[in-house]
C-alpha positions in Angstrom: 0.0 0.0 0.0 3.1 2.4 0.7 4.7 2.6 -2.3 1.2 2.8 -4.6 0.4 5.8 -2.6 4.2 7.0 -1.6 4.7 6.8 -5.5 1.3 8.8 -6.2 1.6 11.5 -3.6 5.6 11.9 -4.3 5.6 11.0 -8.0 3.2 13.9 -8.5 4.6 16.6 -6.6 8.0 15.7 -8.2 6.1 16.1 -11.4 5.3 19.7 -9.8 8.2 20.9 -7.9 11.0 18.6 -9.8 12.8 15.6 -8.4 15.1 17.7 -6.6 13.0 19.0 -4.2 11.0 15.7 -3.6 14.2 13.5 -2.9 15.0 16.4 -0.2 11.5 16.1 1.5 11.7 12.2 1.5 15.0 12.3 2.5 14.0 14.5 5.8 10.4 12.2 6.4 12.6 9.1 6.6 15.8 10.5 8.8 13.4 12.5 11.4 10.8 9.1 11.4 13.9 6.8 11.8 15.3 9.1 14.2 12.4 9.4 16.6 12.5 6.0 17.0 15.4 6.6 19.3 12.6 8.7 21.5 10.4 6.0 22.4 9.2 4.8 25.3 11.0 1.8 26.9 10.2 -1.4 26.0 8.3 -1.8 29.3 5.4 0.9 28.0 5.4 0.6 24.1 8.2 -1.9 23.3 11.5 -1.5 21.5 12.1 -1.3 17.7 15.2 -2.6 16.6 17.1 -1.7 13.3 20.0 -4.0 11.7 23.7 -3.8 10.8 24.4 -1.4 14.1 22.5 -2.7 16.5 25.1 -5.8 16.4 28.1 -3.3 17.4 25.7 -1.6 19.8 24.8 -5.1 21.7 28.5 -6.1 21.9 29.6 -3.1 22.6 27.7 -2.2 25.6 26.4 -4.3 28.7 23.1 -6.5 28.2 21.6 -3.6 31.1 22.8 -0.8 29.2 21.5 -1.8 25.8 17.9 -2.3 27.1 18.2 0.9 28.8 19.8 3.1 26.5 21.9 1.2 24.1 19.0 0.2 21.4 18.5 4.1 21.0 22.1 4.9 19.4 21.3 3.7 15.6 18.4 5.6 15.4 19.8 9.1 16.4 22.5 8.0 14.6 20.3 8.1 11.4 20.6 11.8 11.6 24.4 11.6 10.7 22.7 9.6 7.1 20.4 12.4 6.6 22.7 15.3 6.4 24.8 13.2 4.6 22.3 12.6 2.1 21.1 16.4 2.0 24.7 17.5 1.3 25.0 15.1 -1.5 21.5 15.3 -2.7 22.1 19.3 -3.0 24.4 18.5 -5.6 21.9 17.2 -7.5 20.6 19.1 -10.5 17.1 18.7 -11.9 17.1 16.8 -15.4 17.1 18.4 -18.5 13.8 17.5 -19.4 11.8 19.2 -15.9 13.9 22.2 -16.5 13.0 22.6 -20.4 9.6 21.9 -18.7 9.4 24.3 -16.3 11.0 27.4 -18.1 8.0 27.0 -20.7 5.2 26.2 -17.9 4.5 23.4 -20.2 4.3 21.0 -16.9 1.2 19.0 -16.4 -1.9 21.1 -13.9 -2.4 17.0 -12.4 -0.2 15.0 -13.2 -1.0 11.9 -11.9 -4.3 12.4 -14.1 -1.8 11.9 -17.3 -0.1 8.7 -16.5 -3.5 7.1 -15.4 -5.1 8.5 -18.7 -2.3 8.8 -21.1 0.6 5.7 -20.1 -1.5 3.3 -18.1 -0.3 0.7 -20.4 3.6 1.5 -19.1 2.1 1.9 -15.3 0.6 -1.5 -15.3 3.9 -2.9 -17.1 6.0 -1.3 -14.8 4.3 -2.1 -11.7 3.7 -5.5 -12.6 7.3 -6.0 -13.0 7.3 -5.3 -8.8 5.1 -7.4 -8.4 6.4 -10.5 -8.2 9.6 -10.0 -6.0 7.9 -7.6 -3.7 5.2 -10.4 -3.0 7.9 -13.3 -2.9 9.7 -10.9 -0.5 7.3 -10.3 1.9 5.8 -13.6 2.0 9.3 -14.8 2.9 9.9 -12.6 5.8 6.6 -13.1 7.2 6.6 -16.9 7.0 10.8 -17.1 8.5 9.6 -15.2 11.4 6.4 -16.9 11.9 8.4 -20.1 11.5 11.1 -19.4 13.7 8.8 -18.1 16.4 6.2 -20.6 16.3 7.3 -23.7 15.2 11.2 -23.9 16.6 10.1 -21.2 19.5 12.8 -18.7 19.1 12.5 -15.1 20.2 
């Protein structure tokens, strides 16, 4: 459902603003999200979200006590480190060719998410069909390894 509706709320206003702009914002919705995450509550009131790859050199890095209390927090406010990376090097990034011949001659489309539906729905349905299968085959795998692991072999 995310990236239907990520792809026509972000895919539109690119179309409006230019890419540029829209990888910013993105950019920024995703570091700040991932970032709050480190401002939860403990895991006693809400639970504890964990992330990958850092969380490893957090847990054997810090005491079993210190990881529950504070330790889980440090790759998520760490995320903020990623998104002013990606700011600088997304500032560098010029619009194409194409939005900017579009947008000196106001010749950009008043909706356009009306035009791809009306005018390319053959490429849309081609092109999101061709996500289809590994996004399905991915998340069908993930869901049934953890049910697996937690039901049937009874691992946390």
């Amino acid at each position: 459902v995310s990236r239907p509706l990520g792809g026509f709320v972000f895919g539109n206003l690119g179309d409006k603003l230019g890419r540029r702009a829209v990888l910013m914002l993105t950019l920024l919705l995703m570091g700040i999200t991932t970032a709050l995450m480190g401002v939860l509550p403990t895991y006693q009131s809400a639970g504890i979200l964990l992330g990958t790859g850092f969380i490893a050199l957090i847990t054997i890095s810090v005491s079993s006590d210190a990881f529950l209390d504070w330790g889980w927090r440090v790759p998520f406010l760490a995320s903020l480190l990623l998104v002013v990376f990606g700011l600088w090097v997304r500032r560098g990034v010029g619009e194409t060719p194409a939005f900017e011949k579009l947008s000196e001659s106001h010749n950009t489309a008043k909706v356009p998410v009306a035009e791809v539906f009306s005018q390319h729905w053959r490429r849309l349905l081609l092109a999101g069909g061709s996500r289809i299968g590994s996004d399905v085959l991915y998340a069908l795998i993930v869901v049934f390894t953890l049910t697996y692991v937690t039901t049937v072999l009874n691992l946390s």
